[in-house]
N, C-alpha and C positions, 0 to 999 in steps of 0.2 A: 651228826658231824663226824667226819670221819680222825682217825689219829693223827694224818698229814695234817689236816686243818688245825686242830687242836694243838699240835708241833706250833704251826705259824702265828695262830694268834698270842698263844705263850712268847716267841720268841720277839714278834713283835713289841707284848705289853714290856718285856725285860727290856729291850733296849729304850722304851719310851721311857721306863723308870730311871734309866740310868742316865738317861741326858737332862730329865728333869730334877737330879741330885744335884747335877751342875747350876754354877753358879749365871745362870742366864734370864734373862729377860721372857714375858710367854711369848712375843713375836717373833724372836728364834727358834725357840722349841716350837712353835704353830708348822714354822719353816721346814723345821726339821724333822718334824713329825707328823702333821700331818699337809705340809705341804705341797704342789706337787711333784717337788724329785722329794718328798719325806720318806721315813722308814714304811708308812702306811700305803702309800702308791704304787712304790716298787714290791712290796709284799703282795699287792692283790691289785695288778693292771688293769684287772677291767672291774665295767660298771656294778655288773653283775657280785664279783666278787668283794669288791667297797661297799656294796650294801649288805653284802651279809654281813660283813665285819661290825659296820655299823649299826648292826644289831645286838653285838654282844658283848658280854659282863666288861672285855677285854676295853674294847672300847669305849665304854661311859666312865671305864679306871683311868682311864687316859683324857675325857673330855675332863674327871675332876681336877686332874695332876694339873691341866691348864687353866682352871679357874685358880689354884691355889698361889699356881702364879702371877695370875692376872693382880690378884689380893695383895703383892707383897709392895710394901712402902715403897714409895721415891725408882719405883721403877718407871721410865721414862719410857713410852710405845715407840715413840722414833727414834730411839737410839740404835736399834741396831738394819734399820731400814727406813727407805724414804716411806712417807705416807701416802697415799689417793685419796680422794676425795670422790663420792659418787654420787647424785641426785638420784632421790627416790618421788617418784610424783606417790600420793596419798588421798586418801580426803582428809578435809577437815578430823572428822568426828575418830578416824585414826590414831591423829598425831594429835590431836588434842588426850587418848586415851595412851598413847605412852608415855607423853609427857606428865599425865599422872601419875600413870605406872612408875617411871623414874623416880618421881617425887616420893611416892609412896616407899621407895625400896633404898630412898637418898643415896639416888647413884645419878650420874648423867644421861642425859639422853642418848649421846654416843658409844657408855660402856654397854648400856639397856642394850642399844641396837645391836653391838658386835656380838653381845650374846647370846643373842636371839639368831645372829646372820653363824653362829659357830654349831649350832642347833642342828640335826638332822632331821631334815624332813624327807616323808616318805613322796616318793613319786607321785601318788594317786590324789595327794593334797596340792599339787601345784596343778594350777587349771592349763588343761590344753590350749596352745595358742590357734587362734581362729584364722589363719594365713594362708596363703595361697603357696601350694605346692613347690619347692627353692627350681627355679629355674636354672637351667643353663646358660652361661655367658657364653652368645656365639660370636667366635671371633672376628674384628670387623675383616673385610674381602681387602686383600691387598691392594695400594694403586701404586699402580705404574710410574717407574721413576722418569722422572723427567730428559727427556732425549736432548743429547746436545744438538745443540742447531751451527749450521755452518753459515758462515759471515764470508761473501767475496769482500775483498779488499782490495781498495788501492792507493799504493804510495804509503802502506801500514795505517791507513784509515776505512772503515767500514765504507760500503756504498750504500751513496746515500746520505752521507751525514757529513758536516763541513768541519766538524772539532777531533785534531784525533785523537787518540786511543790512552789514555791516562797509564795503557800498560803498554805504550809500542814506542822505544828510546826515538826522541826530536830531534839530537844532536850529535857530534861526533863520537861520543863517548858510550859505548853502547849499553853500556851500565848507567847512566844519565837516564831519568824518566821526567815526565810532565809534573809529580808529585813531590 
């Protein structure tokens, strides 16, 4: 690791410690740290450099800062942000095993899961998707706007038709229409 990097993961763990001094909830701190406009994304843009971080002392100092938040009494998760909701399809034999899991560690199923979803996992553990190649949307072929069509008329009635024109004044008043 070089000095520059060692510079950044330092500067980054110092300001993660100092926002965690504050008085905040962990889903602000999550936001603001490792969210993604947090201090962790803007310090290391790309993917490559997120995983490194992700690998070091720096960082698991910082996964703990937010468990200990997570820990503190009568702090409310949506308070300082709306919630989402997302379906996970599973098997059975899954969710029946963390819903032990939970049990066993008497936490809920939902703190289990977020903790689990706060977790880093390496690349080579998520299975490749079996999908077909992303396509180009090609864009549909313009059609052609519609040509106005020319109407003879006579007496300010079309020919051909006995009713006239809902838009051609009947009467003295040329402001006067059928309508």
């Amino acid at each position: 690791m070089t000095t520059e990097q060692q510079e950044r993961y330092q500067q980054v763990l110092t300001t993660a410690r100092q926002l965690a001094e504050r008085d905040m909830d962990w889903v602000t701190y999550f936001r603001e740290v490792l969210g993604i406009d947090g201090v962790v994304r803007k310090a290391f843009p790309t993917f490559d450099e997120l995983c490194e971080f992700e690998k070091s002392e720096e960082y698991a100092t910082i996964q703990r800062m937010l468990v200990k938040l997570r820990e503190k009494k009568g702090a409310n998760d949506c308070d300082s942000e709306p919630t989402r909701v997302i379906t996970v399809r599973l098997p059975k034999s899954m969710h029946e095993y963390l819903r032990t899991e939970a049990h066993d560690l008497r936490t809920s199923m939902n703190k289990l899961c977020i903790s689990k979803l706060l977790q880093v996992v390496e690349q080579d553990m998520i299975p490749a998707e079996k999908t077909a190649p992303a396509r180009r949307r090609s864009a549909p072929s313009p059609q052609p706007l519609p040509q106005p069509t020319t109407l003879s008329m006579t007496n300010g009635t079309p020919a051909g038709t006995s009713a006239p024109s809902p838009f051609t004044s009947t009467g003295s008043s040329p402001l006067k229409s059928n309508w």
